[in-house]
Structure formats: C-alpha cells, structure tokens
C-alpha positions as CSV (number, residue, x, y, z in Angstrom):
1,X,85.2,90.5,27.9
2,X,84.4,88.1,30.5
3,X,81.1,87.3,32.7
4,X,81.9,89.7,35.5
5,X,81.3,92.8,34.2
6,X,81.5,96.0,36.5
7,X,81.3,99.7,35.7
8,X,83.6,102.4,36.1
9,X,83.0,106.4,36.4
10,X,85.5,108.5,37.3
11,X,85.2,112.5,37.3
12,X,88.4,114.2,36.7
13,X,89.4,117.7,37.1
14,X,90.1,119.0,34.1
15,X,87.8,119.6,31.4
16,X,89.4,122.1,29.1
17,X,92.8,121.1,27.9
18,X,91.7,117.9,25.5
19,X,96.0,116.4,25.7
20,X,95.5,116.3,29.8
21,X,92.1,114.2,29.0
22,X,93.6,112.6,26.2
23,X,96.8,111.3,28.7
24,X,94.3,110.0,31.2
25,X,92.0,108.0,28.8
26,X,94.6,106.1,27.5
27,X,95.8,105.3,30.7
28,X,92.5,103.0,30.7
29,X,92.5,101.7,27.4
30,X,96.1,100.5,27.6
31,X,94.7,97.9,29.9
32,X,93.6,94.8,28.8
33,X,89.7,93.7,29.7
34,X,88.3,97.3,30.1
35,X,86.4,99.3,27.0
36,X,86.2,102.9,27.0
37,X,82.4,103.7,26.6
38,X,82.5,107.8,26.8
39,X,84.6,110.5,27.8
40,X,82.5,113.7,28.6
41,X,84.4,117.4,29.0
42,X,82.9,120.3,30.1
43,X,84.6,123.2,29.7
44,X,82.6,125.3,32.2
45,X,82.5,123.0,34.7
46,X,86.5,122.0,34.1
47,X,85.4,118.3,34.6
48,X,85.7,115.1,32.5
49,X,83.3,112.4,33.0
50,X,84.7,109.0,32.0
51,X,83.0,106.0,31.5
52,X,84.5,102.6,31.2
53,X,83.5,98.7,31.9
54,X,85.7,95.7,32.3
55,X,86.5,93.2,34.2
56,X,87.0,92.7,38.0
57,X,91.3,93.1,37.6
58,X,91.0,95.4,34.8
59,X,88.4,97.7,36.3
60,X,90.3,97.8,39.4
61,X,94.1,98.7,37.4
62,X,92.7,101.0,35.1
63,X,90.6,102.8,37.9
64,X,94.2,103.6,39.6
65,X,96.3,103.9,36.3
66,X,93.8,106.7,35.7
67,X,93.9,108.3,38.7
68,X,97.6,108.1,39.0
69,X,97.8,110.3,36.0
70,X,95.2,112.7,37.0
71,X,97.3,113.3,40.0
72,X,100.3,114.1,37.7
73,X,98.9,116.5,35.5
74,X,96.0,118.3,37.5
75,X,97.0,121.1,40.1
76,X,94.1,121.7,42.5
77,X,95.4,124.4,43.4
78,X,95.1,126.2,40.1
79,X,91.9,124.6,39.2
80,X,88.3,126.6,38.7
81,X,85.3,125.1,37.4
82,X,81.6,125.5,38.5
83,X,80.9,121.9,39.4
84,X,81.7,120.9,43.0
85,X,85.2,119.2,43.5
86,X,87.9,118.4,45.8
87,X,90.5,116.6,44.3
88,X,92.2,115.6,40.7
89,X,90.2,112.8,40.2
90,X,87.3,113.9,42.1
91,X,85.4,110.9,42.4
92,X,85.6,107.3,41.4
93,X,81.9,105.0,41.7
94,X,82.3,101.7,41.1
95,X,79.0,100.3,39.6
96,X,78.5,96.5,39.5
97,X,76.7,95.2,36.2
98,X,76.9,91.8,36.2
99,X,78.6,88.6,38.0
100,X,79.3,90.6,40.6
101,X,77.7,91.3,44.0
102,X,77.7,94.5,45.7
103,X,79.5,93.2,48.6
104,X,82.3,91.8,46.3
105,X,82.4,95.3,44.6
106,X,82.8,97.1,47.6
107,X,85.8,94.9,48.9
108,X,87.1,95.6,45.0
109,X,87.0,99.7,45.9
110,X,88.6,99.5,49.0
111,X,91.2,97.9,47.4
112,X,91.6,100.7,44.7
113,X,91.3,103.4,47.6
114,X,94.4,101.4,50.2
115,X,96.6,101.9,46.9
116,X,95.9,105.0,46.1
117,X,96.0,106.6,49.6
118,X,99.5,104.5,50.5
119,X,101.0,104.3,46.9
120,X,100.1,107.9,45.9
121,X,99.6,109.9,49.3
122,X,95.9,111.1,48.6
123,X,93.5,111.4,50.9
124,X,90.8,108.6,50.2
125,X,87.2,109.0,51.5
126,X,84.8,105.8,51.2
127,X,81.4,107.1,50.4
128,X,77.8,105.2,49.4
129,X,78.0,101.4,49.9
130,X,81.5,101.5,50.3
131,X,81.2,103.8,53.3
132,X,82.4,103.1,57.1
133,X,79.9,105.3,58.4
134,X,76.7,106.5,57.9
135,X,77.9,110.1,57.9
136,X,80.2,110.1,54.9
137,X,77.6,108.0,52.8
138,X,76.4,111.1,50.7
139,X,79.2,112.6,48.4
140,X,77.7,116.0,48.8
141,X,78.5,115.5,52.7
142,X,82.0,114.5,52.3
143,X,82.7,117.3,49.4
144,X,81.4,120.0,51.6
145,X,83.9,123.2,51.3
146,X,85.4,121.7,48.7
147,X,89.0,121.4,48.0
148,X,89.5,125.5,49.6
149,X,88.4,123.7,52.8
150,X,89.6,120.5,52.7
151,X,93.3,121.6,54.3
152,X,91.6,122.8,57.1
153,X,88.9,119.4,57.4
154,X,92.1,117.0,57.3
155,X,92.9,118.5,60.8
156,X,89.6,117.4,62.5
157,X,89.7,113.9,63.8
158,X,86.2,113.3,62.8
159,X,87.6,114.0,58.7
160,X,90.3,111.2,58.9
161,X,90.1,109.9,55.5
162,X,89.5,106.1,55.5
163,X,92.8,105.8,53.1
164,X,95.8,107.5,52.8
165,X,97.3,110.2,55.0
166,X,95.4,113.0,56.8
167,X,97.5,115.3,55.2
168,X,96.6,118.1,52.6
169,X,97.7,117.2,49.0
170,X,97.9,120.8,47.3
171,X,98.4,119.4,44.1
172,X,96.5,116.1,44.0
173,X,93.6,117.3,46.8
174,X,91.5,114.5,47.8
175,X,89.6,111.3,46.0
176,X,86.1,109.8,47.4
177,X,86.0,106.0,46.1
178,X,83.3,103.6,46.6
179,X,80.5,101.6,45.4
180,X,76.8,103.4,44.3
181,X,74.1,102.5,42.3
182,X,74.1,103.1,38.7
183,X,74.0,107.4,38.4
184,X,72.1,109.3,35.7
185,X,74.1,112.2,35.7
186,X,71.1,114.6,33.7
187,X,70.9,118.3,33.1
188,X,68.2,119.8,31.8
189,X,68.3,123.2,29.4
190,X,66.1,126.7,29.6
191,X,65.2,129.0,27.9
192,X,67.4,131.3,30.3
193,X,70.6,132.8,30.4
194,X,70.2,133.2,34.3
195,X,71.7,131.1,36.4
196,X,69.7,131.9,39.6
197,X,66.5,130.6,37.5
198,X,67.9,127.1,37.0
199,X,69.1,127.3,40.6
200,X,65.8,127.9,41.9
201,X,64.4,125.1,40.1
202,X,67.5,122.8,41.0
203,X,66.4,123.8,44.9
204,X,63.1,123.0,44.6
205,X,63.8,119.6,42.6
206,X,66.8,118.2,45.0
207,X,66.7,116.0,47.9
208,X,68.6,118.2,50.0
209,X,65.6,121.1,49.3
210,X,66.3,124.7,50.2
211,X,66.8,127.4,52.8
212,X,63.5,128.6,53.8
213,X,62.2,132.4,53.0
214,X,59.3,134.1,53.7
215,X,57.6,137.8,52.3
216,X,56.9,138.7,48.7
217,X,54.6,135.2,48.4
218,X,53.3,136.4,44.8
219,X,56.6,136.3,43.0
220,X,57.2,132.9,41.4
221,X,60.7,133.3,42.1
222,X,61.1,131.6,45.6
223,X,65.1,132.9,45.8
224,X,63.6,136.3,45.7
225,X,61.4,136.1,49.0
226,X,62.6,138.6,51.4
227,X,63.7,137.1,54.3
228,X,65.4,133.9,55.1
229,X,64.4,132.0,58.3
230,X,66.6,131.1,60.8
231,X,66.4,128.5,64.0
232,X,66.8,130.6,67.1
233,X,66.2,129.4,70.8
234,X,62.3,128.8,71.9
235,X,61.5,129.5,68.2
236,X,62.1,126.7,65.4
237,X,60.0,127.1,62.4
238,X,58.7,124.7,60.1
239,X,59.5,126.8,56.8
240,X,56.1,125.4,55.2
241,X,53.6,126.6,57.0
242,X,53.0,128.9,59.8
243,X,54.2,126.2,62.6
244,X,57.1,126.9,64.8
245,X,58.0,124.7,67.9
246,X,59.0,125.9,71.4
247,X,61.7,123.1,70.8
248,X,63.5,121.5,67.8
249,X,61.7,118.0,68.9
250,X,58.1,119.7,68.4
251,X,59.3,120.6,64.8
252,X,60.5,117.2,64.0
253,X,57.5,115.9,65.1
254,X,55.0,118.2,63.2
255,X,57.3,118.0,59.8
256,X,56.7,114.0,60.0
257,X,53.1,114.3,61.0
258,X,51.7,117.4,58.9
259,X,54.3,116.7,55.5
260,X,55.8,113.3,55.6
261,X,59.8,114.1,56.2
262,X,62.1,113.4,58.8
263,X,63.8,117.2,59.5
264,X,66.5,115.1,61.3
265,X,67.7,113.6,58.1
266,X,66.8,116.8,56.0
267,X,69.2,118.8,58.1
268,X,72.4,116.3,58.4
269,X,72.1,116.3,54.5
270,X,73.0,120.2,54.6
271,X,75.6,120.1,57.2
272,X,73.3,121.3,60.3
273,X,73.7,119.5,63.6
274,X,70.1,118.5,64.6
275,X,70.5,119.1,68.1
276,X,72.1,122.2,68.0
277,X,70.7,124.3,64.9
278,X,70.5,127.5,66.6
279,X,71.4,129.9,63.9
280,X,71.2,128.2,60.6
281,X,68.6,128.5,58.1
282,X,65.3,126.7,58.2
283,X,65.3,123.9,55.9
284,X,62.4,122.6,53.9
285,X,63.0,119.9,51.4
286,X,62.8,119.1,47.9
287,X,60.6,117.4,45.3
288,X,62.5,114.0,44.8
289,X,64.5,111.3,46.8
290,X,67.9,110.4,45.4
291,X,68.2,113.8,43.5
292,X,70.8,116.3,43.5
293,X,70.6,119.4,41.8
294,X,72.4,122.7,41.2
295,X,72.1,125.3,38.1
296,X,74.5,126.9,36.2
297,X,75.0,128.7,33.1
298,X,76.6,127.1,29.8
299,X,78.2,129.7,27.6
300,X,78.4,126.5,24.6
301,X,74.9,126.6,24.4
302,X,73.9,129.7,25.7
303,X,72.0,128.7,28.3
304,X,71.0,127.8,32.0
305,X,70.5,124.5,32.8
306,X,69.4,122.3,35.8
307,X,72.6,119.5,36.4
308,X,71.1,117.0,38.2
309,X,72.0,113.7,39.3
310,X,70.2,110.4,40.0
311,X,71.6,108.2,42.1
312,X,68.2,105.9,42.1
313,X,66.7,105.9,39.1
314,X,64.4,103.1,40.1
315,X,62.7,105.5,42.1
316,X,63.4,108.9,40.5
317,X,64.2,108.5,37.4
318,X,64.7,111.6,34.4
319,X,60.9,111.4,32.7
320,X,60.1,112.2,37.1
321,X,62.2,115.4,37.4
322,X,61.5,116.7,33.7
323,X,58.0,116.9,34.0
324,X,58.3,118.5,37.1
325,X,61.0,121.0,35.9
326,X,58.1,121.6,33.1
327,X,55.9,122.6,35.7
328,X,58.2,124.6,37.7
329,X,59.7,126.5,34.8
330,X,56.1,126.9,33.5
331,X,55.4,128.4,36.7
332,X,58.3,131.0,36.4
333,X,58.0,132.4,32.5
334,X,60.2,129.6,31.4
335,X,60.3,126.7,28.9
336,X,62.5,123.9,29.1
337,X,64.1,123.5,25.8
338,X,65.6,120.3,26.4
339,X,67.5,118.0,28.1
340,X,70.7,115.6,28.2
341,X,72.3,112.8,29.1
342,X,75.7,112.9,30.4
343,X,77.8,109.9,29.7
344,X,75.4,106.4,29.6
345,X,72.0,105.9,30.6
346,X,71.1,102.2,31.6
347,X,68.3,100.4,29.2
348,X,65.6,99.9,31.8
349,X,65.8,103.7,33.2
350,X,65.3,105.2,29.5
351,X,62.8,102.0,28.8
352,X,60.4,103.2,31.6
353,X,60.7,106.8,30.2
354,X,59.6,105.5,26.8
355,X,57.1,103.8,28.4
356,X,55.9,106.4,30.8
357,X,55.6,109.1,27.7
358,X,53.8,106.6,25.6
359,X,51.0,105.8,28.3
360,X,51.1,109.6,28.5
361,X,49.9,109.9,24.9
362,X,47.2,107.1,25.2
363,X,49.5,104.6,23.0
364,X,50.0,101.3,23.3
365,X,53.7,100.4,24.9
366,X,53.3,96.9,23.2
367,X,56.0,98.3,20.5
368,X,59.4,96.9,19.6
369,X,61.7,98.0,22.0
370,X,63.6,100.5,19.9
371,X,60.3,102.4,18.9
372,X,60.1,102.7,22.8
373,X,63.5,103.6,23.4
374,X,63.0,106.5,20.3
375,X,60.0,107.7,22.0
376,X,62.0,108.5,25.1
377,X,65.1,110.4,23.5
378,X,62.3,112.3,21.6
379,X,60.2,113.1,24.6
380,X,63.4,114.3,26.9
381,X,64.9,116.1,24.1
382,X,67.9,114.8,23.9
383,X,69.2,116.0,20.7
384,X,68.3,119.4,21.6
385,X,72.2,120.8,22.9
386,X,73.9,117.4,21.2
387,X,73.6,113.8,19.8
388,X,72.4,111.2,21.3
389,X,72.7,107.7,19.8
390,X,70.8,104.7,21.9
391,X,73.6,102.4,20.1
392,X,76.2,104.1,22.2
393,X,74.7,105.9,25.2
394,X,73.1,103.2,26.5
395,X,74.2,100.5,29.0
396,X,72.8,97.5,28.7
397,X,70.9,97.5,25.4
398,X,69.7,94.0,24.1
399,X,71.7,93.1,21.0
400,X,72.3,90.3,19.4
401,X,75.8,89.1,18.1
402,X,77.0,90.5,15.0
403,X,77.0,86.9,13.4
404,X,73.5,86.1,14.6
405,X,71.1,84.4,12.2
406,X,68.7,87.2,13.0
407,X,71.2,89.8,11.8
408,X,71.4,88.8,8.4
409,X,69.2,90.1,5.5
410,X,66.0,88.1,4.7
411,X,67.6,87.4,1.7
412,X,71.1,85.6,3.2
413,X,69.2,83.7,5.6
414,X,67.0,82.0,3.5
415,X,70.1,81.4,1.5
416,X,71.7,80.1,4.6
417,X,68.7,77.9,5.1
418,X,69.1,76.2,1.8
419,X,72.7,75.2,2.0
420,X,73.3,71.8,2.4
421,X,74.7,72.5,6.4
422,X,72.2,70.7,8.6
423,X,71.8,74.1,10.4
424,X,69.9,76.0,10.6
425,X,67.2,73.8,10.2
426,X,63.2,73.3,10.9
427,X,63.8,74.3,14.9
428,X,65.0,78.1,13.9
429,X,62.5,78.0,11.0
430,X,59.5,77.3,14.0
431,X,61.1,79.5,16.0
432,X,61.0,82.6,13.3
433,X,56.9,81.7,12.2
434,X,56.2,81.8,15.7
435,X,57.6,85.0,15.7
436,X,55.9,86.4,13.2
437,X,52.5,85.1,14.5
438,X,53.0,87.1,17.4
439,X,54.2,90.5,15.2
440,X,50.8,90.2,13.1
441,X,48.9,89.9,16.4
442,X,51.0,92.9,17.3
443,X,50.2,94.7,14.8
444,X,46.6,94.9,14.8
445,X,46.2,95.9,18.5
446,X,48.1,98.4,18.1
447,X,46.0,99.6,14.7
448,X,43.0,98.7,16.8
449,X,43.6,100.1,20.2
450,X,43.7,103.8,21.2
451,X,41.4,104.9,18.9
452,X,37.9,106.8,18.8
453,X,35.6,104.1,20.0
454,X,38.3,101.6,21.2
455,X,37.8,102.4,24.7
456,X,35.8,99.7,25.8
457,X,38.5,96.9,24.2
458,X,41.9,99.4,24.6
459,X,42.9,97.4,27.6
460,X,42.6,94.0,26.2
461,X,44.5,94.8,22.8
462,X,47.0,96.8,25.0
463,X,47.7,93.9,27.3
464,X,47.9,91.5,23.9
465,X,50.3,93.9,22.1
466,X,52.7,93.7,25.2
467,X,52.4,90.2,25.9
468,X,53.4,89.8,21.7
469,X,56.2,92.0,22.0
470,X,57.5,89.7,24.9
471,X,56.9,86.4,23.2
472,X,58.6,88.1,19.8
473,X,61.5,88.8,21.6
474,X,61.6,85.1,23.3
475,X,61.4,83.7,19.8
476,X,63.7,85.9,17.8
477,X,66.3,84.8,20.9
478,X,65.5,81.1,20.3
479,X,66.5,81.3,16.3
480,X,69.7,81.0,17.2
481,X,69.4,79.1,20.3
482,X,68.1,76.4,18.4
483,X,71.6,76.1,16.4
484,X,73.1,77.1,19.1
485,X,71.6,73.7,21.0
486,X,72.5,71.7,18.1
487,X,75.4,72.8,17.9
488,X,76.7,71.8,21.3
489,X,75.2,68.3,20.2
490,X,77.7,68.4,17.1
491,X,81.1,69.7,19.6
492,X,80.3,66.9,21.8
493,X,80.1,64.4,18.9
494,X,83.9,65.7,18.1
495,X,85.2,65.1,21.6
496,X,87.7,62.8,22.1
497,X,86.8,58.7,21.9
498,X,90.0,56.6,22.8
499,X,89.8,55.6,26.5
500,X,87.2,54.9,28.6
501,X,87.1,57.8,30.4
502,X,87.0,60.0,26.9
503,X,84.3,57.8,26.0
504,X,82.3,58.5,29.3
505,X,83.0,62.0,28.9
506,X,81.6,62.3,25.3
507,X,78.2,60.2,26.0
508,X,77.5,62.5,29.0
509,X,78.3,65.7,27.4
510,X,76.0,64.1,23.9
511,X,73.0,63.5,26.0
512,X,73.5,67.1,28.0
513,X,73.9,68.4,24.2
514,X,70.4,66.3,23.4
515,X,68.4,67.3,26.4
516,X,69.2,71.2,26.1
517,X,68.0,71.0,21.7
518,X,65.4,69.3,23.0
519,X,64.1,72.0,25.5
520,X,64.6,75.0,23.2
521,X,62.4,73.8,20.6
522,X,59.7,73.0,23.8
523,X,59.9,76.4,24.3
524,X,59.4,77.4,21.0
525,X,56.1,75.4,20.9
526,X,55.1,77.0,24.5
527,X,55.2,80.0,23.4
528,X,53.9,79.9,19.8
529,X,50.8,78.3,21.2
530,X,50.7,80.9,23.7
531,X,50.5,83.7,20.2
532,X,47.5,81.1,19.4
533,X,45.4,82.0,22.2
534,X,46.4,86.0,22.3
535,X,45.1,85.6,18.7
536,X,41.7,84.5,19.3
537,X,41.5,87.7,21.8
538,X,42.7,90.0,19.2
539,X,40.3,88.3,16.4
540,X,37.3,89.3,18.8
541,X,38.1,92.6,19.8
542,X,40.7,93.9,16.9
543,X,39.5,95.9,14.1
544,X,37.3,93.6,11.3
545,X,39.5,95.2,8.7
546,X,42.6,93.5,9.9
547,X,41.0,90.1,10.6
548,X,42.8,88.0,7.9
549,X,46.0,89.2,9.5
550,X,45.2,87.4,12.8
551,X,44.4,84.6,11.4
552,X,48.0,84.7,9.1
553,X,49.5,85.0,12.3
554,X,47.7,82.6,14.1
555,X,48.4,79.8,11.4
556,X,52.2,81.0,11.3
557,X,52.3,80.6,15.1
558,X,51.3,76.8,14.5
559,X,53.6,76.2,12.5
560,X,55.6,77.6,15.4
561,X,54.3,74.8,17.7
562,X,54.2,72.2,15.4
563,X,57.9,72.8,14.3
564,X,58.8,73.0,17.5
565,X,57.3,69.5,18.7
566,X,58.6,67.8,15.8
567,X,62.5,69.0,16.6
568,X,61.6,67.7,20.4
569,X,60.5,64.5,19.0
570,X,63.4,63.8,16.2
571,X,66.0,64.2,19.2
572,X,64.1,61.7,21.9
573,X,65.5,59.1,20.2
574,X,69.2,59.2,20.8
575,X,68.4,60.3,24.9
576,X,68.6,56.9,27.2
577,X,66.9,58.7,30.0
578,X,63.4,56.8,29.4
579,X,61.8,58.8,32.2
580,X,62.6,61.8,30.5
581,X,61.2,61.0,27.2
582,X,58.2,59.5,28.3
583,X,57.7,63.1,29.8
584,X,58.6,64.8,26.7
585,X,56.4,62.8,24.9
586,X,53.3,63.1,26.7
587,X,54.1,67.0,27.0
588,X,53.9,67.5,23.3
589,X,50.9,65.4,22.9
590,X,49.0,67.7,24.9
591,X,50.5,70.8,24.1
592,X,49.5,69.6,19.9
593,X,46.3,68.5,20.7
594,X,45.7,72.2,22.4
595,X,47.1,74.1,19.9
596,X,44.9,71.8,16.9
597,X,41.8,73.1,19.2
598,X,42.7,76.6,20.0
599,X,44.2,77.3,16.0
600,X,40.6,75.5,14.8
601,X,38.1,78.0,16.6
602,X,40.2,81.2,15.6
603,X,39.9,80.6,12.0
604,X,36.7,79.4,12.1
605,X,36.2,82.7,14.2
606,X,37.8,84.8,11.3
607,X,36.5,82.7,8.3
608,X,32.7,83.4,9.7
609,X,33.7,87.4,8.9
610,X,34.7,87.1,5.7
C-alpha cells in the first residue's frame, strides 16, 4: 500500500441479492492497491455500503469499475428499499486519509464523475467539497424526490448535472460523487416496533429539524400534535414560541436573536425558498449540526431504529446523539437498547467516546488505549444487534507491524536479545525500562485516583496517568525505532564503495544513518526522565500501599535515561560534524546530571515510608 492513502464509500442499490453484491465487490478487489475493509447489506433498506482504501489510481479505477457494474445489474426502476436513493450506485464519497490533500482529492472525484457521466451516460452530481455550488453541497438537497422525481428534475436548467448528460437513465438513475469528511454512518435501536417513534426522535436529533405543530402540548409524542403550522402572508411563525413576524425578515431576525439559528439556512436545507415560503410548513430545527436522521423499522432485529449519519464527527460525534436519544426515548416510554456502527468508525471519533463515557463514570482516561476503545463499544452497545470487532471496524487503529519486536512474547524477545545479532541491543532495552517506569507510575494513579477520599489529589494522579500512557506509547514506538535507526546505519555500511561518487554517497548516507540512532535514543532519555519526575508526583499523592511500585518504576525509568545517553554517546564517535557532538554531548550531561537529582529525592521520598 503506498503513503497516499484515500478512502472510498460507495452505497449501492441493492442490498438483497448477495451474487449482485458479490459481482460488484470483486470489481474492487481485482484492482491492484485497493483493500476491501467492509461490505454492509441491508435488506430493508435494499442498500450495500462498501468500504474500501487504496491508493490515489487504484481508488480512483476501482471507484468506476464498481460503479460500472452496479449500473449493469441494478434496475432503478424496479428497485424499493426504505433508505433514500436515486441511482444504482447511489453515492460515491471520497474520504482523504493520508498524503493527500483535500483539494487534490477533489480534482481525483471529478475525474471519476467526467468518466462516468461521458463513458457510461449517468447523470453525475458533485456534492460536499467537490461541489460547484453552494446549493448542491448537502446530499439530502440534491436526492430530494428521489429517483421517482429525478426524470422530471433533469428537465430544469437549474438540475443540470455537473457530469454526464441531462438525460434520465431508467435503468442506471443518477450518481452524486464528491469529496466529504470522514461519515459515521450510526443507527441506534429501540425498544419499539414503531417506526413513527424512531422518526420522531430522528426529527428532533437531525440538523434539518422538523415541521412545526402545535395543540395536545402534554403528549410526548411531538408527531402527534394537532396541527401543523404553515407560513402564510403577514403571518410567519416562529414554531418555538409564541412569535410570529408581520414579515419573513422579522422571523429571521427573532430565530437568531431569541434561539441562536439562522431560519434562512434551516429552510434551504428542507427545500423552502426563503423569500417566498408562503405555504410550507414552519420549520424549527434540530438538536445537532452535521446530523441526519430518519427512522425505520428492521424486521432482522425486530425493531425501530434511529439511522443517522455524521458527517462531522469532530463536532457531533455518536456518544453526542446517543445520550441525547437516551433522553428523548426516555421522555417517550422508550429505552434504547443499543446501537451500531455501519461499516468503519475512525480511531479518534470512537477514542473520544471512550473517553467521554469514562470521565462520565469518574475514571481515570489515563488507560491503555484499547481499555478505552473497549469502554466505548461497551457504552454504545455495539454488540447489541451484531459484532463489532475494534481490529476490523476501525480506521486508523495504532498497530504495530506484525514483525515488531514489541509483538513477540516476553519470552522470544529476551531470546532475541541474547543472540549474538548486534540488535537489538541496550537502546531498545532503555527504551522498554523506560516503558515500564511509566506503566508502574500508571498503575498506581489509577489505583489511587477516583476513590472515596481521593478527591482532593484525583486531578493530579489523573493528569499523571494520561501523561504515562502517552510517554508508554512513545517508548514502546521507540523499541523498534532504535533497530530500526541502526539499522539504516548497517544498509548504508552495505552501499556500494568503488568510485568516488559511491564513496561520497555511502559516507553521507552513514553519518545520516549515525545522526538519526543517535536522536532516537535522546528521545528515549527525554522522555524516561520525564517518567522520573511524574514519579515523584505520584509518590506524594498515590496511595502509601503502592509506594514501592513508584519507586520500581522510577528506577526502571533511569535505566531508561541512562541507556539511552549511553547509545547517544557510543555513536558520537563515528559523526565528523564536531558542532553537533559537542551539542550532543553537553545535552546528555545535563539531562544525567538531572535525572541523578530528580531519581535521588524520589527514593529517598519512598525509602522514608517504609
């Protein structure tokens, strides 16, 4: 796989008849550079939600490969499902991951959309950052009517798609391409078999809001209010109080003033013309930005459920709409059984939930990172309807490579260690104490925090157990990045030698090879001293029991430091850059003479309460 590295959803059509799927999947995975994360079906719905990453020209082929197919085998105008749709391949967001920017993304999607308007004669709509126009940035706007009305929206001159001719495709219908931010797609399950429950929630939750009612205000069920309100001339209510303007600009002007949103933007987003909305429903809006919602039933697990999708989950993010769902449902007679995640979820989105539930509970978040990621899955619910597994759901997760040092049993590495191969050696050794100076520090802030009595030291061993967690994960990394650094020492040694020019090349790329084992084990030192001094907090305020621990730790962290200095020191020798070592030198005289100090008063500190 290389560095660029984008992602790839599309939503197809079809969601019953597993060889259509099957055809179209392997449509992607014939292509060389892409990997097939998840394919989703949903019966109901008659939808598949693919999910693939790859690189920028294999992202880009398998994106119309796959859409080329849908087109083959889907007839729109046979097709019923429950989800919104208007074409075969209904959508296609291109999300970049990494070593790519947005705007090169975009340019990336319009080339997908020119070839499949002029190559397969589909309509082709640009929405999100690929758009041409504010008005067709939202997918809901561009998908309104659906594909029954999308024969009749080719005609008007203001639906020319941006791609492809303005023509109605009975068979293939029409695609909306283009570039978004990563989307949640999240639906969330009741107790309920009715669907107008989870559709009153999903109104109240979505950015778009609701049509506004008023009469029987005691009934929780705001769909079952007697009277929807309508816009008529000289008379424009403002659906959330008692307000209503002489003029549609005197109701724009009190919804901004009295409740924070522009109406303007709240009514393009459900199709209303601002200036002329005589006739339609009042509209009030909903809970959450950069949240869709509907409700429908799902005969598979026989039960409602609020689909939802997050197209920002930096600001609304899943542990935001449950809890409010909780509420709402709470409100109504219902309980949320659970929830799930349809196709991938990135790491930091479900890291923040972890974290958000955990501070919720009063417990520390300075936890490994799987603990935190557990305590989100178990706090959403996500094995109530089916599995999830973190390994596979989620984009992005920190792992290691499978031949890591860090991967291997205790037991092979310390074999490993003792093998006559010059690697790994004392820098990954420094690396590891260092480590697990910080873990034992860890350890008892957490045991120590959070507790009856604690509360006067909680946010000091909270703040230590985080800060630990971080410097773990720094040092774990720099295990192997120590072999790693020698390594490229070693493959420079083996470069050619002959000319003069080889002999150039070599020297430059051994002292480059030097420099960078040199600053890995500085780092190492850095931040083992830094476990040092988090020590001496968690000595003072931890509980007494664990003392002996914190000191363990704090002695393995110097050997962390001390390791570290000495594999700086070894390889100063062999740089010619005398500026540089003098640097290095003085650097690690300091940073020895500190650590000697700081390690001295903490067991002296935990000797004295023994």
């Amino acid at each position: 796989m290389s560095d660029i590295l984008i992602e790839c959803v599309p939503n197809f059509s079809e969601g019953r008849d597993n060889d259509v799927i099957k055809q179209i999947t392997d449509e992607i995975e014939k292509i060389e550079g892409v990997k097939l994360l998840d394919v989703d079906p949903g019966p109901d719905m008659n939808r598949t939600v693919v999910t693939f990453i790859g690189s920028q020209e294999g992202v880009k082929q398998a994106a119309f490969n796959s859409i080329k197919k849908a087109a083959e085998l889907i007839d729109m105008s046979t097709h019923t499902g429950t989800h919104p749709r208007m074409g075969a391949t209904d959508v296609c967001p291109f999300v970049p991951v990494s070593g790519i920017t947005t705007e090169e993304c975009v340019e990336l999607s319009k080339e997908v959309a020119k070839r499949v308007g002029e190559e397969l004669n589909i309509p082709v709509y640009l929405y999100e950052k690929s758009a041409q126009t504010p008005e067709r940035e939202n997918l809901a706007v561009i998908r309104q009517g659906e594909y029954e009305a999308l024969e009749e929206k080719l005609r008007k001159p203001e639906w020319k798609p941006d791609f492809g001719p303005a023509e109605f495709n009975a068979t293939a219908g029409a695609t909306v391409i283009g570039v978004r931010e990563f989307l949640i797609a999240y639906n969330i399950s009741l107790n309920t078999r009715e669907v107008l429950h989870a559709t009153d929630i999903a109104f109240e939750l979505r950015e778009k809001g609701r049509s506004a009612r008023t009469g029987n205000t005691n009934n929780p069920f705001y769909y079952k209010k007697t009277k929807i309100l309508k816009y008529k001339e000289g008379e424009y209510p403002c659906g959330l109080d008692d307000f209503a303007g002489k003029t549609i600009d005197e109701t724009i002007k009190h919804c901004k003033e009295k409740h924070d949103f522009d109406l303007v933007e709240l009514l393009k987003l459900n199709g209303v013309n601002p200036e002329k909305p005589e006739g339609q429903s009042v509209k009030i809006p909903g809970k959450f930005n950069y949240c869709k919602a509907i409700g429908w039933m799902v005969p598979e697990y026989d039960r409602a459920q609020i689909s939802i999708n997050l197209t920002n989950y930096k600001v609304t993010s899943t542990h935001h709409v449950l809890e409010e769902t909780r509420k709402l449902a709470a409100k109504r007679g219902l309980v949320v059984t659970g929830s799930e995640i349809v196709g991938m979820i990135p790491f930091p989105a479900l890291l923040e939930t972890g974290k958000f539930y955990l501070k919720k509970q009063g417990r520390s978040t300075g936890i490994p990172i799987h603990d935190i990621l557990n305590t989100a899955v178990q706090s959403l619910g996500l094995n109530d309807v089916s599995e999830f597994n973190i390994e596979e759901r989620v984009l992005g997760l920190p792992k290691n490579l499978d031949d890591a040092l860090v991967e291997m049993k205790v037991t092979d590495f310390v074999d490993e260690v003792s093998r006559e191969s010059p690697a790994p050696g004392g820098g990954s050794i420094a690396a590891l104490a260092g480590a697990l100076g910080a873990s034992l520090s860890s350890m008892v802030s957490n045991l120590s925090a959070n507790k009856r009595g604690s509360e006067t030291v909680d946010d000091i061993l909270n703040d230590a157990a985080i800060k630990c967690q971080e410097i773990k994960s720094a040092l774990v990394k720099a295990v192997d990045d120590d072999t790693d650094a020698f390594n490229a020492y070693m493959d420079a040694r083996r470069l050619p030698n002959k000319t003069d020019d080889d002999k150039k090349a070599r020297e430059e790329a051994m002292q480059k090879g030097l420099k960078q084992a040199v600053h890995v084990p500085l780092n190492t030192a850095m931040l083992s001293f830094q476990v040092i001094e988090i020590a001496e907090a968690v000595a003072k305020n931890g509980n007494p029991n664990s003392i002996t621990d914190v000191g363990v730790g704090a002695q393995s962290a110097y050997t962390g430091v001390l390791g570290g200095i000495y594999n700086v020191l070894i390889n100063l020798k062999d740089i010619k850059d005398d500026k540089f070592n003098d640097e290095m030198r003085k650097t690690c005289a300091k940073l020895k003479e500190k650590a000697q100090k700081k390690l001295g008063e903490v067991l002296n500190y935990v000797e004295s309460k023994l």
